[in-house]
Backbone bond lengths (Angstrom), bond angles and torsions (degrees), N, CA, C in turn:
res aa  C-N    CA-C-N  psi(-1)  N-CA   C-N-CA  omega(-1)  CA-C   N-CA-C  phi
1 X - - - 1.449 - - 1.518 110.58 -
2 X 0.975 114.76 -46.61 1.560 122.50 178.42 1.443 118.24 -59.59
3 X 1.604 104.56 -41.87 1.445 106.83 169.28 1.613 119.29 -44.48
4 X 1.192 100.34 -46.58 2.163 123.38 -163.38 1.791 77.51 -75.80
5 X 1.249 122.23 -73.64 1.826 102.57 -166.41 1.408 111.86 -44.18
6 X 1.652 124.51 -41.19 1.882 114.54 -177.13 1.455 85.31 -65.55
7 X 1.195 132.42 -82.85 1.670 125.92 -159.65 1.375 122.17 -5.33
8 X 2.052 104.31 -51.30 1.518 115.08 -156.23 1.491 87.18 -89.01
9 X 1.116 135.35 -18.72 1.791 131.14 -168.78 1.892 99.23 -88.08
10 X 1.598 126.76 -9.70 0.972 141.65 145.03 2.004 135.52 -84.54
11 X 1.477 97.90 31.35 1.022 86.46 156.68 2.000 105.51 90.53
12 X 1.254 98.66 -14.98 1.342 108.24 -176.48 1.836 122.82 -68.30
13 X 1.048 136.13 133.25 1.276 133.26 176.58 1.259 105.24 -82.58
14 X 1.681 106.47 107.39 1.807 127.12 175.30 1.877 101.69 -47.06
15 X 1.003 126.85 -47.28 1.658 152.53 -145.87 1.828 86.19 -83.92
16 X 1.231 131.68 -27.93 1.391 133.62 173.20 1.740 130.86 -102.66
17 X 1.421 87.78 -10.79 1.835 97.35 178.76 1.414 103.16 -37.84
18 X 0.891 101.51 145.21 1.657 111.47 167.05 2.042 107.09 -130.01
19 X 1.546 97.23 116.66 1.434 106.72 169.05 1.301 122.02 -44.33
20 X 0.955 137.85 96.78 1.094 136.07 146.93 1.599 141.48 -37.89
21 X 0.914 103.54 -38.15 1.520 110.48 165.69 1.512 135.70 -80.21
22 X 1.641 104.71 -27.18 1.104 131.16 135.21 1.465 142.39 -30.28
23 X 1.670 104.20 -58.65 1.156 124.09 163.12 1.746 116.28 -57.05
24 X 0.948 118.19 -41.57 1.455 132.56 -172.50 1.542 107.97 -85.12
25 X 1.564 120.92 -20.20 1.643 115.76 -176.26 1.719 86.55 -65.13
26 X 1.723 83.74 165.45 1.759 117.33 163.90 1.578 93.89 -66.02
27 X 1.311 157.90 -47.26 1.407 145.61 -171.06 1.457 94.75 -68.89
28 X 0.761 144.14 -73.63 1.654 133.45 -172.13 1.635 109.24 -52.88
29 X 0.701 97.98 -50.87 1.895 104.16 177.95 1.886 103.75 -51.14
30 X 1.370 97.29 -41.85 1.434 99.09 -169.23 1.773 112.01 -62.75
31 X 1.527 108.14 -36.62 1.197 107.00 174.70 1.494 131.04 -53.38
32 X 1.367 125.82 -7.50 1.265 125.15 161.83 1.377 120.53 -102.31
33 X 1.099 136.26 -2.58 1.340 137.57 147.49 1.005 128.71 -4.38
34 X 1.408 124.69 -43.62 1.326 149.76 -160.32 1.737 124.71 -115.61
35 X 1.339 93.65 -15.73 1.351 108.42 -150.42 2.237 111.29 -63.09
36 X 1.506 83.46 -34.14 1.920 106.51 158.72 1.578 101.46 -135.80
37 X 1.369 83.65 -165.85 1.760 100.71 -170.35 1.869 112.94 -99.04
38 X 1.677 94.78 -4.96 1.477 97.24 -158.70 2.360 77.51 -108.25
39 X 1.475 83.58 128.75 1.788 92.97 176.56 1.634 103.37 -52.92
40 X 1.490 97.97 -50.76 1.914 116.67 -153.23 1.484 95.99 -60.43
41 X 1.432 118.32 -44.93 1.482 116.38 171.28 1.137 113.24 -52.97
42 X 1.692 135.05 -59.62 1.475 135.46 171.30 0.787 122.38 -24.96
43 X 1.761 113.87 -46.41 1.693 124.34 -175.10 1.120 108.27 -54.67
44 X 1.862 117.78 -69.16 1.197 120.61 -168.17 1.551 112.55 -68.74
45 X 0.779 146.10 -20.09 1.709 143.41 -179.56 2.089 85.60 -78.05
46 X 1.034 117.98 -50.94 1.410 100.87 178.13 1.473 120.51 -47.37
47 X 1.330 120.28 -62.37 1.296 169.08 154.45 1.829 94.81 -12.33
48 X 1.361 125.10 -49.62 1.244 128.99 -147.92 2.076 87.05 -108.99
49 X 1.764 87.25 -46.90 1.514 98.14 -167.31 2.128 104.27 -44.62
50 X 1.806 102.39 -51.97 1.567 97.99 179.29 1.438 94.26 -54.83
51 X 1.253 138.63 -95.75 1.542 156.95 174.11 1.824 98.57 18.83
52 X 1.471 112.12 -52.39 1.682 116.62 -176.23 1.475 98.30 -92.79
53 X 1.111 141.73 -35.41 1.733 135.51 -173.67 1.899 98.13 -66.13
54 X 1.352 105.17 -50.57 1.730 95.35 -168.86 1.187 114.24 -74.15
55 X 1.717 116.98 -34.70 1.344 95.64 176.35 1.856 130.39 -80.54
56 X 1.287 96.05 -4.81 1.565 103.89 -174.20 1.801 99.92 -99.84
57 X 1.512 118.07 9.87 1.103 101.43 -158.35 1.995 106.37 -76.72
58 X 0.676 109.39 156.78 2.253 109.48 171.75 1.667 84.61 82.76
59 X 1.101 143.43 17.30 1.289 130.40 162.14 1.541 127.45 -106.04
60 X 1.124 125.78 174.74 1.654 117.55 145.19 1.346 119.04 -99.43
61 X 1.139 120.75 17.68 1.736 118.66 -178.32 1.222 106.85 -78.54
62 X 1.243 144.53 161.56 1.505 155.47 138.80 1.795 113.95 -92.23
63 X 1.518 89.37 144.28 1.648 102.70 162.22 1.339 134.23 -109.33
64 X 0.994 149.79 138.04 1.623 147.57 -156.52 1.656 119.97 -134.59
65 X 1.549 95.77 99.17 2.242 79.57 173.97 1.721 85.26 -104.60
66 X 1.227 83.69 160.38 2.140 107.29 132.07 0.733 127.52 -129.59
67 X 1.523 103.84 163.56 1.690 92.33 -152.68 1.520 94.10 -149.47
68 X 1.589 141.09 132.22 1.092 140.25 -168.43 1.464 110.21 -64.96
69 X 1.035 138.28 107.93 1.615 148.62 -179.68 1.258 112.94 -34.92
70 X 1.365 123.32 -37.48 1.772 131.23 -167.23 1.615 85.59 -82.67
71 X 1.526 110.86 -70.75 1.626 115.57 -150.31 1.772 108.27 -71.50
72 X 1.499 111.29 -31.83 1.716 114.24 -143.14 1.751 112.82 76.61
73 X 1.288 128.82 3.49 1.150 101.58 -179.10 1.461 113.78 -92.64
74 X 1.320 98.33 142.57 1.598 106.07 173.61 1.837 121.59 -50.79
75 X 1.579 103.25 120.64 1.124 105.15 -173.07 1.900 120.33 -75.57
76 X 1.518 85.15 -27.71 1.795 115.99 -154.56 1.566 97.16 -176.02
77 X 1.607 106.81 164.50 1.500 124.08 -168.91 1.149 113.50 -164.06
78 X 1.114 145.27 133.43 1.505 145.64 -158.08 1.672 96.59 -138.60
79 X 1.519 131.55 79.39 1.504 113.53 -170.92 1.747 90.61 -122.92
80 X 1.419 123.02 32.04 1.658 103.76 -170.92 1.497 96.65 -130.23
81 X 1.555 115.47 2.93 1.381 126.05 176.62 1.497 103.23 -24.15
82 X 1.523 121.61 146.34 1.327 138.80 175.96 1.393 106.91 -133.71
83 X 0.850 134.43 10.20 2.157 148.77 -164.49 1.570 88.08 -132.46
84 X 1.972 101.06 106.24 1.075 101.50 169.23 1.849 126.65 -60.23
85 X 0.795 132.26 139.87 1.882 127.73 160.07 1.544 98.32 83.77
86 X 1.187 123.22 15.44 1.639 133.70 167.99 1.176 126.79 -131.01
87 X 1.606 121.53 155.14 1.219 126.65 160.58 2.059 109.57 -119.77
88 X 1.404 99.57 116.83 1.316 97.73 -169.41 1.890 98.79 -93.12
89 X 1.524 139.63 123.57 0.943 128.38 158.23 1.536 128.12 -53.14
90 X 1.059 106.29 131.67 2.051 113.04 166.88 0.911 105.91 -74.43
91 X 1.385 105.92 152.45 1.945 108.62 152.65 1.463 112.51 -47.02
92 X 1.253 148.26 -38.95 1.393 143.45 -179.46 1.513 86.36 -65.98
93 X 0.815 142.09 -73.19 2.055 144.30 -129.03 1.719 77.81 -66.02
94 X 1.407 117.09 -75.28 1.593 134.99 -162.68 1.748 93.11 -37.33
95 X 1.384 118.19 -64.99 1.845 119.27 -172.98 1.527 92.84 -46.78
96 X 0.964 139.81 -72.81 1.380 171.44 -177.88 1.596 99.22 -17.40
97 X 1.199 84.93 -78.99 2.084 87.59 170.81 1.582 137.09 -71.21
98 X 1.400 106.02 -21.00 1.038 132.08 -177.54 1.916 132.97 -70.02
99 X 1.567 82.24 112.09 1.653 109.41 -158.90 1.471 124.85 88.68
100 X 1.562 96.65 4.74 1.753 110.49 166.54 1.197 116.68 -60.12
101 X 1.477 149.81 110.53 1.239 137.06 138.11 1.372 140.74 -81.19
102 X 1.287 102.83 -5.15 1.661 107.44 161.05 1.839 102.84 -105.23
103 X 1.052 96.15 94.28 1.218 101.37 168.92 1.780 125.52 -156.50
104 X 1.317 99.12 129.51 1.588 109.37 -168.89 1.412 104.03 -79.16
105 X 1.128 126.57 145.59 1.485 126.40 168.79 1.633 117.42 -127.61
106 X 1.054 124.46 138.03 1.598 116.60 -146.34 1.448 102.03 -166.68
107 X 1.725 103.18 91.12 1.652 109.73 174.71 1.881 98.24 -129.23
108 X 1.552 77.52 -169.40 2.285 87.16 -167.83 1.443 91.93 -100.74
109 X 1.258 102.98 -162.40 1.634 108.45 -171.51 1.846 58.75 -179.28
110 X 1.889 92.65 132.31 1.595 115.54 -164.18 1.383 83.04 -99.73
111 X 1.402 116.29 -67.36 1.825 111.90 -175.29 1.333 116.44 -91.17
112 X 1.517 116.92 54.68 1.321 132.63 141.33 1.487 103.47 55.76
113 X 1.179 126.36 61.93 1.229 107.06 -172.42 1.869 88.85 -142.55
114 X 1.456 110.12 170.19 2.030 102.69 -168.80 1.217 96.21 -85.40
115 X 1.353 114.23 -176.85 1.419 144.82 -171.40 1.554 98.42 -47.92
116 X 1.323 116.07 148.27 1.331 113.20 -178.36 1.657 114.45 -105.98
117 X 0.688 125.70 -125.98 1.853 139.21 179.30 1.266 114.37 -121.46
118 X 1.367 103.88 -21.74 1.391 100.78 -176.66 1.545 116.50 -102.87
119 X 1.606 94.52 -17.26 1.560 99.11 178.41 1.661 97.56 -95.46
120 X 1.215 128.84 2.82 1.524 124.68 166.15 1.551 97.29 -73.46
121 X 1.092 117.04 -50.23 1.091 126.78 -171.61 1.476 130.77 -35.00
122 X 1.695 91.02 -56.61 1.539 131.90 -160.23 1.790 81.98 -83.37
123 X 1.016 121.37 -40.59 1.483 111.07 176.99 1.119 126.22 -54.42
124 X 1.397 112.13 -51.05 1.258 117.46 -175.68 1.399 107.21 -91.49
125 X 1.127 142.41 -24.63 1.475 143.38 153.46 1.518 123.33 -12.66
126 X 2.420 102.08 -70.51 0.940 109.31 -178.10 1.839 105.91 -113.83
127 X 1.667 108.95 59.19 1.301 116.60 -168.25 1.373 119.16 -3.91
128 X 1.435 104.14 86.57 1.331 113.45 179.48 2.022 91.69 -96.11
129 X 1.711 95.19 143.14 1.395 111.63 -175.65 1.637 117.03 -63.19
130 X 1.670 99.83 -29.00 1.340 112.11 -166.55 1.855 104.47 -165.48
131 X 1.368 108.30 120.04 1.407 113.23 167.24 1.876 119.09 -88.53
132 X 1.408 102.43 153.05 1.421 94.63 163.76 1.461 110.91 -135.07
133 X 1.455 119.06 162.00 1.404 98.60 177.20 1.823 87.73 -140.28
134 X 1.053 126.77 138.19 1.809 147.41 -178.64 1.374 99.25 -105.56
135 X 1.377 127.34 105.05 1.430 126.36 158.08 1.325 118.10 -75.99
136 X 1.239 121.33 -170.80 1.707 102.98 -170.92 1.535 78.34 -116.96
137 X 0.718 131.23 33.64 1.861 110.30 174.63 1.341 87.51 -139.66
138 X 1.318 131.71 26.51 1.581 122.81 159.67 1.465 124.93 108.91
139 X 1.588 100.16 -25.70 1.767 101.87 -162.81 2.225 77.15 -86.93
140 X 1.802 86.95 161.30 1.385 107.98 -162.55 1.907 81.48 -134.72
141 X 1.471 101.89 132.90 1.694 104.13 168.56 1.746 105.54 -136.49
């Protein structure tokens, strides 16, 4: 608790904290269980999902992997974003994904809110197999 009060006396957005302890229970963990059919993938999209919630937490930035659907391995990663409430692709990310169809895509959404229009978009754009979106207050879409 004390940590989250220095954070917000730094500039931090209260409205974006992300629990931490929360993040780490067996009920949050449990929510990806399901998310494919392969466990080892679950892990790591969990695994990556805490990894992008704590460090983006008191911000409006978002973080972005992909991650190959069969293996879990990271295809590409977008974690240095400077464009609040976006993820803008590079020329590396775009080569990177490009002509992938098994591919997971898995960023935050800072003010907790679902998938937008543009990330429907962005899905079907660069036929990603499966989107995810991590709110910071816990709900997962």
């Amino acid at each position: 608790m004390s940590e989250n009060l220095e954070l917000q006396r730094y500039g931090r957005n209260k409205s974006t904290l992300v629990n931490g302890t929360y993040i780490s229970s067996g009920e949050y963990r449990n929510k990806f269980d399901k998310i494919t059919d392969n466990k080892d993938v679950n892990r790591i999209i969990y695994s990556k999902a805490k990894e992008m919630l704590l460090h983006r937490s008191g911000t409006l930035y978002e973080d972005m992997y992909w991650l190959d659907a069969d293996t879990g391995k990271i295809i590409a990663k977008e974690i240095d974003s400077s464009e609040e409430e976006q993820i803008l692709y590079s020329e590396s990310i775009s080569k990177a994904i490009k002509g992938g169809n098994k591919i997971i895509a898995v960023h935050t959404h800072p003010c907790s809110m679902p998938p937008s229009i543009a990330d429907f978009n962005s899905a079907k754009d660069h036929n990603y197999m499966l989107g995810v979106v991590l709110c910071h207050d816990g709900k997962i879409f």
